[in-house]
C-alpha positions as CSV (number, residue, x, y, z in Angstrom):
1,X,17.8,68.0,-236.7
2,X,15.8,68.8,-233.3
3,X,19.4,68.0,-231.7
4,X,20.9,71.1,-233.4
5,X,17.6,73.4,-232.5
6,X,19.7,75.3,-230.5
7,X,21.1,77.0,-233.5
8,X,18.3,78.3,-234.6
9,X,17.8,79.8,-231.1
10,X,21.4,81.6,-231.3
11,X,21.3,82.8,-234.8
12,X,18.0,84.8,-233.9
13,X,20.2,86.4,-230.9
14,X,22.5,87.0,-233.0
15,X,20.4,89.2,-235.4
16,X,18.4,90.6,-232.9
17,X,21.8,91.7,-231.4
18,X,23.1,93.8,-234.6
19,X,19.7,95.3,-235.3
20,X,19.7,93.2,-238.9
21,X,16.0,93.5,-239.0
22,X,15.9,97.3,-238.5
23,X,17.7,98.3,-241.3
24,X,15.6,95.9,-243.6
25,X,12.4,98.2,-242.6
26,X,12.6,100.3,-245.9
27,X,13.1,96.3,-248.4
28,X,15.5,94.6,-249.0
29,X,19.5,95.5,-249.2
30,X,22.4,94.0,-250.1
31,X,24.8,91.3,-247.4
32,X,27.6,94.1,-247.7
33,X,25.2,96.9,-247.2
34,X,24.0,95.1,-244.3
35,X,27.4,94.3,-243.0
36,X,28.3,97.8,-243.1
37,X,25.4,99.1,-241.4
38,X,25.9,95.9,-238.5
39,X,30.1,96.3,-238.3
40,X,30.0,92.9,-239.4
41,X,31.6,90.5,-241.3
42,X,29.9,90.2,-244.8
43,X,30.8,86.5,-245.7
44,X,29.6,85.0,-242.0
45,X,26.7,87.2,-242.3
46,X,25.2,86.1,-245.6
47,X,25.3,82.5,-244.3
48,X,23.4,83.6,-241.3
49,X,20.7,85.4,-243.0
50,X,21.1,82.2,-245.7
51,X,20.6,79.9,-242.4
52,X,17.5,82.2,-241.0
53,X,16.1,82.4,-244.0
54,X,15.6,78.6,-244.9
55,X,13.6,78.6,-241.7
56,X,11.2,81.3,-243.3
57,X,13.3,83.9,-241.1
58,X,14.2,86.8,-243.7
59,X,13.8,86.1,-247.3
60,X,16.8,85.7,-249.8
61,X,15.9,87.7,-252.9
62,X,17.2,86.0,-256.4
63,X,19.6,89.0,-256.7
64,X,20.7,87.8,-253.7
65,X,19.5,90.7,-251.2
66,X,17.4,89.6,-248.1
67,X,14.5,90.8,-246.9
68,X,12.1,90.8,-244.2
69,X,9.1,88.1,-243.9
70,X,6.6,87.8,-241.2
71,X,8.9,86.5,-239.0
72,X,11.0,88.9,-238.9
73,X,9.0,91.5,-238.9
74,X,8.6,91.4,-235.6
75,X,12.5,91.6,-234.8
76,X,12.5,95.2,-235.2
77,X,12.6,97.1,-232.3
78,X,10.4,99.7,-233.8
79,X,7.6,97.0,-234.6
80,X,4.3,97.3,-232.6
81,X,4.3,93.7,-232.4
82,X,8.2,93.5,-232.1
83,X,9.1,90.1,-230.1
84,X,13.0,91.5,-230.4
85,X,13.0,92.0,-225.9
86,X,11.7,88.5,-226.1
87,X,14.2,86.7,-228.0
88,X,17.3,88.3,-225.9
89,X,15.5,87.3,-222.8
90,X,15.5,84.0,-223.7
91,X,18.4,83.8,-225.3
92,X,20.0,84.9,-222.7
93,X,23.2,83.4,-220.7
94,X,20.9,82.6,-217.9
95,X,18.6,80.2,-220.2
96,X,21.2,79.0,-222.1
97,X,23.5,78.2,-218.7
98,X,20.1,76.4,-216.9
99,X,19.5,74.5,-220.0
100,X,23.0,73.0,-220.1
101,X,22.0,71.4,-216.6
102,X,18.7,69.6,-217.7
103,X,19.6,66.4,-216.6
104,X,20.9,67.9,-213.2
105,X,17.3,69.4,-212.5
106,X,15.7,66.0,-213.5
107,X,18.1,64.1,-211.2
108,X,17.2,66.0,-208.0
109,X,14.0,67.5,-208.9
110,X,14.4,71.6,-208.3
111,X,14.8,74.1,-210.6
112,X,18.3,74.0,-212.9
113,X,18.9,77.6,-212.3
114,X,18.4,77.4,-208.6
115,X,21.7,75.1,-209.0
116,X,23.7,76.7,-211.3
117,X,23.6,80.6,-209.9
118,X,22.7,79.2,-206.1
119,X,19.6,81.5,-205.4
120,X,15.6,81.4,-206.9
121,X,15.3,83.0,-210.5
122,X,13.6,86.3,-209.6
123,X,15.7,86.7,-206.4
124,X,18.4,86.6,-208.7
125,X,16.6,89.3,-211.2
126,X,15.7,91.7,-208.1
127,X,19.4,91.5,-207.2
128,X,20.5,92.9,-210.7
129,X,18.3,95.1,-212.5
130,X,19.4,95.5,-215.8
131,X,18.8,91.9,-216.2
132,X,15.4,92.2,-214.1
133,X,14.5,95.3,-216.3
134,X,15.3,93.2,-219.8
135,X,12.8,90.3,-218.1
136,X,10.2,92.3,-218.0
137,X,10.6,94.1,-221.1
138,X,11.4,90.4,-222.6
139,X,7.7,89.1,-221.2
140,X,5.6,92.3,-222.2
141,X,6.9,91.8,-225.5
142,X,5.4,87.9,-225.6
143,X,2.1,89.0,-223.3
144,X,1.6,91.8,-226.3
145,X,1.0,88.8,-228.5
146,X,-1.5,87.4,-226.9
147,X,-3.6,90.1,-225.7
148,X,-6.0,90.8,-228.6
149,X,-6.6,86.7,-228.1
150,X,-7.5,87.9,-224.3
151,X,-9.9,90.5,-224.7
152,X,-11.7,89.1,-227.9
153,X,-12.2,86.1,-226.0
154,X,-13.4,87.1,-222.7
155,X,-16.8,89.9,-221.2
156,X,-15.0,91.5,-219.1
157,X,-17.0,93.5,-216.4
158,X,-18.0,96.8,-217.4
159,X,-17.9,98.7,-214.2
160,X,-15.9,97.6,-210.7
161,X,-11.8,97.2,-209.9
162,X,-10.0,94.6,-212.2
163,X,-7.2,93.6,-210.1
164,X,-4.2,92.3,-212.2
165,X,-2.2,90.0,-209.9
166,X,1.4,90.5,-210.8
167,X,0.5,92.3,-213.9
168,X,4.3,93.3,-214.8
169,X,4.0,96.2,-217.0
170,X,0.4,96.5,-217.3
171,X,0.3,95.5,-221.0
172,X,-2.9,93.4,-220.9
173,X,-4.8,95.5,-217.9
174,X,-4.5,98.3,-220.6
175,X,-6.0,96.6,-223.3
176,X,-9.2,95.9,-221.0
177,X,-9.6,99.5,-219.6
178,X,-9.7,100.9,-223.1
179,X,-12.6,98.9,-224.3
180,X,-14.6,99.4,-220.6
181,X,-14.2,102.8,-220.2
182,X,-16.6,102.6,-217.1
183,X,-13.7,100.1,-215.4
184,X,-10.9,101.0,-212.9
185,X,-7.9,99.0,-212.4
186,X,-5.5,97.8,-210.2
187,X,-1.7,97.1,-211.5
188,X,-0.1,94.8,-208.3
189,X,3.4,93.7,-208.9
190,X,6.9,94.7,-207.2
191,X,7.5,98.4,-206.6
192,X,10.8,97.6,-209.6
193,X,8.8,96.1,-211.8
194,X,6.0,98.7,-211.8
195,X,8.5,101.8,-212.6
196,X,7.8,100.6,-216.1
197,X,4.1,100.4,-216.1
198,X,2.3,102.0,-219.4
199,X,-0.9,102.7,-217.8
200,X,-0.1,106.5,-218.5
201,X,-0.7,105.8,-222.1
202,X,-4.8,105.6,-221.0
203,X,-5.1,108.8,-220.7
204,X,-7.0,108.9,-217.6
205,X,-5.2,108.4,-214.7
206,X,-8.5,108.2,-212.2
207,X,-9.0,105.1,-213.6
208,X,-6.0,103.1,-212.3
209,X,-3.6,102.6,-209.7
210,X,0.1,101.0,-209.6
211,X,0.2,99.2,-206.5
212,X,3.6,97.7,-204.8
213,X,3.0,94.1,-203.0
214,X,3.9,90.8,-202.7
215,X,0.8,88.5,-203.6
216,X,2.3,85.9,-201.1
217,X,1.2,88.4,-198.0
218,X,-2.3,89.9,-199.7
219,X,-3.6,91.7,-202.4
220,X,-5.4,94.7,-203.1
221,X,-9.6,94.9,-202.6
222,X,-11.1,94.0,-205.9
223,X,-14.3,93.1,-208.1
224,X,-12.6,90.6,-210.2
225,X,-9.1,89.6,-210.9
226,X,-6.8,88.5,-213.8
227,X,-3.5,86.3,-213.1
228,X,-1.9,85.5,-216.1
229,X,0.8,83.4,-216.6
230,X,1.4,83.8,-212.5
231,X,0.4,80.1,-211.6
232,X,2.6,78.6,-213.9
233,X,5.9,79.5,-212.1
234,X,5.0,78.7,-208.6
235,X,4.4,75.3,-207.1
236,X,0.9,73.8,-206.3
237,X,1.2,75.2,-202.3
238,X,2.2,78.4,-203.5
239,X,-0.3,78.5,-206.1
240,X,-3.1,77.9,-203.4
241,X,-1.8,80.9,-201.4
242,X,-1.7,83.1,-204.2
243,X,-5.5,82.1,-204.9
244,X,-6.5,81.9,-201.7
245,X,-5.1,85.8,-201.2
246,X,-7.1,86.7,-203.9
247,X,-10.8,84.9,-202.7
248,X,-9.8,86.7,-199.2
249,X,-9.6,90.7,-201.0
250,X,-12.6,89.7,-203.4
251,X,-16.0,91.7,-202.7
252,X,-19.1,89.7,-202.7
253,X,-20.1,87.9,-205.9
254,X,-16.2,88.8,-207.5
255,X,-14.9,86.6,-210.3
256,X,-11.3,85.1,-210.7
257,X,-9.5,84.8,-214.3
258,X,-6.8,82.6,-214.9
259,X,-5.4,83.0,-217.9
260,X,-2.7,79.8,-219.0
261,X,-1.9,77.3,-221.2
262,X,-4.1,74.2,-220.4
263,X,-1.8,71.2,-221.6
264,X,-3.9,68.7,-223.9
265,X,-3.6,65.2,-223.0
266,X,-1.2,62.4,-224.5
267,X,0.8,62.6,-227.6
268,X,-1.0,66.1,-229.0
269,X,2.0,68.7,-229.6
270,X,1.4,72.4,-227.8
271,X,3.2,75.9,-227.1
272,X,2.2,74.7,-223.4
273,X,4.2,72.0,-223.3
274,X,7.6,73.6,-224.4
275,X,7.0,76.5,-221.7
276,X,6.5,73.8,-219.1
277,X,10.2,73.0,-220.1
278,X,11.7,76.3,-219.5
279,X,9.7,76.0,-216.3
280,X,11.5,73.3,-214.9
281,X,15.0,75.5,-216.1
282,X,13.8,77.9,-214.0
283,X,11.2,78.2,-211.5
284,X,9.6,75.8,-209.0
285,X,6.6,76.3,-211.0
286,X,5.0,74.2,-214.1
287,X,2.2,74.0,-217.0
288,X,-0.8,72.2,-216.0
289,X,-3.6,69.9,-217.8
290,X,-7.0,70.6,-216.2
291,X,-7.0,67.8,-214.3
292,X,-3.9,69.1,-212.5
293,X,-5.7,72.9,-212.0
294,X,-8.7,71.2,-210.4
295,X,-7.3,70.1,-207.2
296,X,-5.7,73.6,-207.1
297,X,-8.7,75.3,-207.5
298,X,-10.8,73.6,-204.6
299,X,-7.6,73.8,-202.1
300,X,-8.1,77.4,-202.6
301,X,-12.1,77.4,-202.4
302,X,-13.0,78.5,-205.8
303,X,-14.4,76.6,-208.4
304,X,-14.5,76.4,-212.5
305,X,-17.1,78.5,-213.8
306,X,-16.1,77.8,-217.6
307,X,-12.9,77.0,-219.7
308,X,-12.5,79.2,-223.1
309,X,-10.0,79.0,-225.2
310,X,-8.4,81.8,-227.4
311,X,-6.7,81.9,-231.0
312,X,-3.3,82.1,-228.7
313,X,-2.1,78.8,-226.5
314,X,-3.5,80.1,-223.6
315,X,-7.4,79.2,-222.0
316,X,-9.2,81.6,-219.9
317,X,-10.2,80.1,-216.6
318,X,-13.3,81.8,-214.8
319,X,-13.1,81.2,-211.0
320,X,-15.7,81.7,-208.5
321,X,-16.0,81.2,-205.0
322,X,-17.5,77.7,-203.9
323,X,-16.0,74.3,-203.7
């Protein structure tokens, strides 16, 4: 019943809330156990781990103890592939209050969020930083999964500046300076956002900078740069002045990556294609097909060097300067 998806969405808050999949980390345990551990009520529990687990979300043992599977694995807070920050984000009363004015944001064409809380989604998170700081959390956890896609994917340069244009936390610009240990980087984001940066965990702190900016006025000096998942929230003129700040900083013969989900064509299901819905909750921005990058792309004066695509949803597009 895709009409009653929505469930599915609130009984993962739900357990991600009361911790359900942390105290399954040592096997399986009995629903009055669990509703101990949670303060909750065993009866309405068991039929939301029964509920989860029909969806291959915890695993109902024949003794009738649930466990963890796969999927919910990766609801532990503890897990280094935890997704737990994710699910609240997206979860949360801001998504949930956008969604209920779909129709509103088709109607009149502007983000549902813009309407409901009167201001732009990250004005909104830099006015209240709790919920800014559980964003960013949120998307580190979702960029962790697809950074091994990323680097496994792509030869990154093995000496220069990597600048990662609005790199939130650093997560991915991480993974790259650990297997080019002859690379510097550049984290640029909002002074807020980059408090949380986990660059230190490098170990060598001459090999990177944090560095506060808005990449609507300029960005740092760099060799190459990265922008993932950046384009998709911002509208096509916004996009080219993001791009075009970067071709501006870029030293000679510098390299542009844009890492996003390319939408297929037609009927062909994709990740892509839901994101491009919580885009239009949101943000002014959208997912693109290639054929809607292109125009983009030569606005800006770069051009497509190559399309590669990972084991995750998203391509890697190589920019260069050149119509």
């Amino acid at each position: 019943m895709e009409a009653a998806g929505h469930m599915t969405a609130a009984a993962l808050r739900a357990v991600a809330l009361l911790g359900v999949a942390d105290h399954l980390a040592g096997g399986p345990r009995a629903v009055a156990e669990l509703a101990e551990l949670t303060g909750s009520n065993e009866l309405y529990l068991r039929r939301l781990l029964r509920f989860l687990a029909s969806r291959e979300i915890f695993r109902e043992e024949e003794d009738g103890r649930f466990g963890l599977t796969p999927y919910a694995e990766v609801l532990r807070g503890d897990s280094p592939k935890s997704i737990r920050a994710g699910v609240l984000t997206s979860t949360s009363e801001l998504w949930w209050q956008s969604a209920s004015d779909l129709v509103e944001a088709i109607r009149h064409g502007e983000p549902a969020f813009d309407r409901r809380y009167g201001q732009p989604f990250f004005g909104y998170l830099a006015e209240n930083p709790s919920v800014g700081t559980m964003f960013n959390e949120g998307m580190a956890t979702f960029a962790a999964g697809d950074t091994d896609a990323i680097t496994s994917s792509y030869d990154f340069p093995e000496s220069g500046v990597l600048v990662d244009v609005g790199g939130g936390l650093g997560g991915v610009l991480l993974a790259v300076l650990r297997t080019r240990p002859d690379l510097r980087g550049v984290l640029f984001d909002h002074e807020k956002v980059l408090a949380g940066n986990v660059l230190g965990q490098l170990g060598a702190d001459d090999r990177w900078a944090a560095v506060p900016g808005d990449f609507f006025e300029s960005v740092p000096a760099g060799d190459f740069y990265m922008l993932k998942n950046i384009l998709h929230d911002w509208n096509d003129d916004q996009c080219v002045r993001i791009l075009e700040n970067c071709l501006r900083a870029m030293r000679p013969g510098g390299k542009l990556l844009v890492i996003e989900a390319v939408l297929p064509p037609g009927n062909e299901p994709h990740l892509g294609k839901t994101m491009d819905m919580i885009m239009l909750l949101l943000l002014p921005g959208q997912e693109r097909t290639m054929a809607e990058f292109e125009p983009v792309f030569s606005r800006a004066g770069l051009r497509v060097n190559r399309v590669i695509t990972t084991a995750s949803p998203l391509a890697l597009i190589e920019l260069e300067a050149g119509s």
